[in-house]
KEPADREN-909853 format. One record per residue (C-alpha): residue in three letters; x, y, z. Coordinates in pm, 1 decimal, decimal comma, always signed. Layout:
BEGIN
    aa          x          y          z
   Ala          X          Y          Z
...
% end
This chain:
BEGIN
    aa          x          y          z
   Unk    -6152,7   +15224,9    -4317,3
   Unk    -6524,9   +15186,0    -4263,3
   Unk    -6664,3   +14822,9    -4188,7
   Unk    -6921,7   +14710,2    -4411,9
   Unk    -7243,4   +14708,7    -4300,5
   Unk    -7378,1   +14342,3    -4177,3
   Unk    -7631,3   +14167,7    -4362,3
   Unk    -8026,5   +14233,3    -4225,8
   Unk    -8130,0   +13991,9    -3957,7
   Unk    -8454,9   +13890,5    -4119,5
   Unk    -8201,4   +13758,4    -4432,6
   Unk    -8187,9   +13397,1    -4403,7
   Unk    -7905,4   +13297,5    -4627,6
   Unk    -7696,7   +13545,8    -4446,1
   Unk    -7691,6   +13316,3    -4141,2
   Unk    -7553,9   +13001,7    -4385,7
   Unk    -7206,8   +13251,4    -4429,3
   Unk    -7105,9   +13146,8    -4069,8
   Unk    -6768,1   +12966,5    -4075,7
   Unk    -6964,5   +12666,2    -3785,2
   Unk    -7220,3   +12624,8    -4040,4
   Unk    -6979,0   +12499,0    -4283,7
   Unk    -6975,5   +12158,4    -4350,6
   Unk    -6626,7   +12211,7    -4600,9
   Unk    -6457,5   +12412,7    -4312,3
   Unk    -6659,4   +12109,9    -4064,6
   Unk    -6473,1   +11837,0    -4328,5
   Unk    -6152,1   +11997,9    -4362,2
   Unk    -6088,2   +12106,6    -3952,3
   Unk    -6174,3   +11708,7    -3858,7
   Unk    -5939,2   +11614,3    -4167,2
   Unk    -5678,4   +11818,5    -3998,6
   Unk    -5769,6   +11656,5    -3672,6
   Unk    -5785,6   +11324,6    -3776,5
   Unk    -5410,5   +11318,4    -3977,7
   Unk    -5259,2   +11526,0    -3655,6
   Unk    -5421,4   +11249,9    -3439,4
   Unk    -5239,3   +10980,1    -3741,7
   Unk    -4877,2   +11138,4    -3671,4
   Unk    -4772,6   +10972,1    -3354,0
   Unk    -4930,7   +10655,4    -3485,1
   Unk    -4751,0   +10603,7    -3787,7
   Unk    -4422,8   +10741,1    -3631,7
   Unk    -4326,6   +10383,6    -3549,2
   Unk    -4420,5   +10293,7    -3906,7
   Unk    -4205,7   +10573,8    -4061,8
   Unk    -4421,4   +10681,9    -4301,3
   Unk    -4607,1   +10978,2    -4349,0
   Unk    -5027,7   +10985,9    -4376,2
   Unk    -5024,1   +11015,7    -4751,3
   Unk    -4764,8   +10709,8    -4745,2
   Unk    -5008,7   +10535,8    -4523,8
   Unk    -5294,8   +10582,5    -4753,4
   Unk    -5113,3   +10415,2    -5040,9
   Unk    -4998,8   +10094,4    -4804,0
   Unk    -5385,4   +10051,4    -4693,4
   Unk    -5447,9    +9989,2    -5105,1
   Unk    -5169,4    +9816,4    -5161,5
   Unk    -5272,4    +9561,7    -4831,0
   Unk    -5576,3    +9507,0    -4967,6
   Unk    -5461,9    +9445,2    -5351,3
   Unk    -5111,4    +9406,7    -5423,7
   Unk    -4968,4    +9462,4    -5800,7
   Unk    -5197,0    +9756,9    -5882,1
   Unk    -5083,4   +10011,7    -6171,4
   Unk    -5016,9   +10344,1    -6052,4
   Unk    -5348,9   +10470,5    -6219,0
   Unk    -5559,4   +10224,7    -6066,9
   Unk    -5378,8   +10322,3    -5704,8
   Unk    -5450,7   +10702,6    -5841,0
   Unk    -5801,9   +10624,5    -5894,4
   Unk    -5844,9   +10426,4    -5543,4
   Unk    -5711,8   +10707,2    -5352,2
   Unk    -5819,0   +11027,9    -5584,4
   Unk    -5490,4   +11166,2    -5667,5
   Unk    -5320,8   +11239,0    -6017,5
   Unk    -5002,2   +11098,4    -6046,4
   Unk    -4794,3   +11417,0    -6003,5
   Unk    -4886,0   +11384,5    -5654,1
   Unk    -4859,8   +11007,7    -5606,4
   Unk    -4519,5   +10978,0    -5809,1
   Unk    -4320,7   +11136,9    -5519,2
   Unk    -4538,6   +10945,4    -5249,6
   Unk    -4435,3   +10592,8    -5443,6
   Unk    -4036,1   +10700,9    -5483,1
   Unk    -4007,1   +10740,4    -5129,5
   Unk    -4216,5   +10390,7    -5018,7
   Unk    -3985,3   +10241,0    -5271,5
   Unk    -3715,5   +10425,0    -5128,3
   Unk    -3772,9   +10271,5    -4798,3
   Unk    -3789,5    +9967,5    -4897,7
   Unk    -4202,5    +9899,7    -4866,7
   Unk    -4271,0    +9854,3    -5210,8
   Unk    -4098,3    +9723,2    -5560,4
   Unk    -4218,6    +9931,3    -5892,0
   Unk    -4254,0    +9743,7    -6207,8
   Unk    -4320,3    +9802,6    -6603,8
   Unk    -4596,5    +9591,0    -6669,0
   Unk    -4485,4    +9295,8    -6957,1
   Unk    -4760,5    +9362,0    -7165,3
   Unk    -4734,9    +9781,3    -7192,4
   Unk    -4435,0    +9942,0    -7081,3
   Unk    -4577,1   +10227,3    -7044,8
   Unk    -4815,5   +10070,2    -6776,0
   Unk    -4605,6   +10060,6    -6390,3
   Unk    -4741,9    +9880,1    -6123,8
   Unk    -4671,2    +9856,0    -5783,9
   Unk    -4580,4    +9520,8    -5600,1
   Unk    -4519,8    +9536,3    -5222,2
   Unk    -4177,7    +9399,1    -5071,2
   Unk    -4154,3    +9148,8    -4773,2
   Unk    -4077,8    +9487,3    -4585,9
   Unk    -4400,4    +9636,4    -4695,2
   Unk    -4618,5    +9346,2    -4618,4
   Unk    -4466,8    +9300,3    -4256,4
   Unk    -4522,4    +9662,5    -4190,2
   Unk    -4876,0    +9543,7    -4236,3
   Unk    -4872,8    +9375,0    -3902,8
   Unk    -4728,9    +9696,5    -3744,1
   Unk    -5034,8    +9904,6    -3837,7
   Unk    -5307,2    +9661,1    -3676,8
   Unk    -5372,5    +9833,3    -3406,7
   Unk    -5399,6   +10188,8    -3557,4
   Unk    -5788,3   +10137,9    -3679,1
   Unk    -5882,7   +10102,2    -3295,2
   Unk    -5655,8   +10379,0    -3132,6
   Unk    -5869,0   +10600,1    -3381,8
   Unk    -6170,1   +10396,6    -3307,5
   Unk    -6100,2   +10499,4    -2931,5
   Unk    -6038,6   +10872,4    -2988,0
   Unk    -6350,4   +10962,9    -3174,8
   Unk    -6559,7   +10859,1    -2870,7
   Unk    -6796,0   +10656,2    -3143,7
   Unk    -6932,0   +10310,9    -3144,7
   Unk    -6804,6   +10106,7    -3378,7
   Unk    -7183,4   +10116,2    -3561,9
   Unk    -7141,2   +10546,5    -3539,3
   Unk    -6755,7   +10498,3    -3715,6
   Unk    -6944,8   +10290,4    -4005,2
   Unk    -7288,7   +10474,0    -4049,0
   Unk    -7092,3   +10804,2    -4060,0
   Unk    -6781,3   +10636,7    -4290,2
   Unk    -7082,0   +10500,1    -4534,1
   Unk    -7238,8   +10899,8    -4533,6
   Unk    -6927,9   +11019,8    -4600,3
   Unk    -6827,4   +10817,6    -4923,7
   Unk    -7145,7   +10902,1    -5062,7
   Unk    -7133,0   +11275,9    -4975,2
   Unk    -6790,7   +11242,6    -5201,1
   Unk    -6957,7   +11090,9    -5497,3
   Unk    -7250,7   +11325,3    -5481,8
   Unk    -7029,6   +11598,1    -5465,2
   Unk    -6782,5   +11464,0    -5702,0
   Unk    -7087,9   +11362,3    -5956,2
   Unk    -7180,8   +11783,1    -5892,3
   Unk    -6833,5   +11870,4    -5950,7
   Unk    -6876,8   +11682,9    -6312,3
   Unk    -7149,4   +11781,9    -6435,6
   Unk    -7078,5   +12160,6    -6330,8
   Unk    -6788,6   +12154,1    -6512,5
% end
């Protein structure tokens, strides 16, 4: 088989095909990084990175609705459903029909999930510490990185 021919050096664009000059394959190697470097953190914890996610929303507001927690963390609830059986399987958090519409659930925390709270403290700085940033760098580039998502996402919208 005969390998196609490369692109002409004096082609520009050509050069933008190079996997390093990616910023998805830039976002999605540090993502990998980043919940491989999680793993050992939330081992003590038991719960998984997704699980961990949900927790962090449901610290900082209790008694959400399972949309609302959808919304806060981007996922549908086909994916969250199975993440929320198993929290409430271990015990971390209580799911509720809300009084006013049934068809409304919302999520309440246990004393179990709330003390696990205290376990996790020290996870923001041990990932603090292994990025070799500043605490200034972690926020600048955290700040960049939520609006990258709603330009993109705002892109994503209107292109389709």
């Amino acid at each position: 088989m005969a390998r196609s021919k490369a692109p002409a050096p004096d082609d520009s664009r050509a050069q933008w095909l190079q996997l390093d000059r990616q910023l998805c394959f830039a976002l999605y190697s540090s993502s990998l990084a980043m919940t491989k470097l999680y793993k050992p953190l939330l081992a003590p914890l038991g719960v998984t990175y997704p699980q961990y996610l949900v927790m962090l929303v449901l610290w900082e507001a209790d008694g959400l609705s399972v949309s609302q927690l959808g919304q806060r963390l981007s996922l549908d609830s086909g994916t969250l459903t199975p993440l929320l059986k198993r929290l409430e399987t271990l015990g971390h958090i209580e799911r509720r029909r809300a009084s006013d519409d049934e068809r409304r659930v919302d999520i309440f925390l246990t004393p179990r999930g709330r003390k696990l709270r205290q376990l996790a403290l020290d996870i923001p700085g041990h990932l603090a510490c292994a990025s070799g940033c500043e605490l200034d760098e972690v926020i600048a580039l955290t700040q960049r990185l939520h609006q990258l998502r709603q330009q993109l996402t705002r892109s994503a919208t209107e292109a389709g």
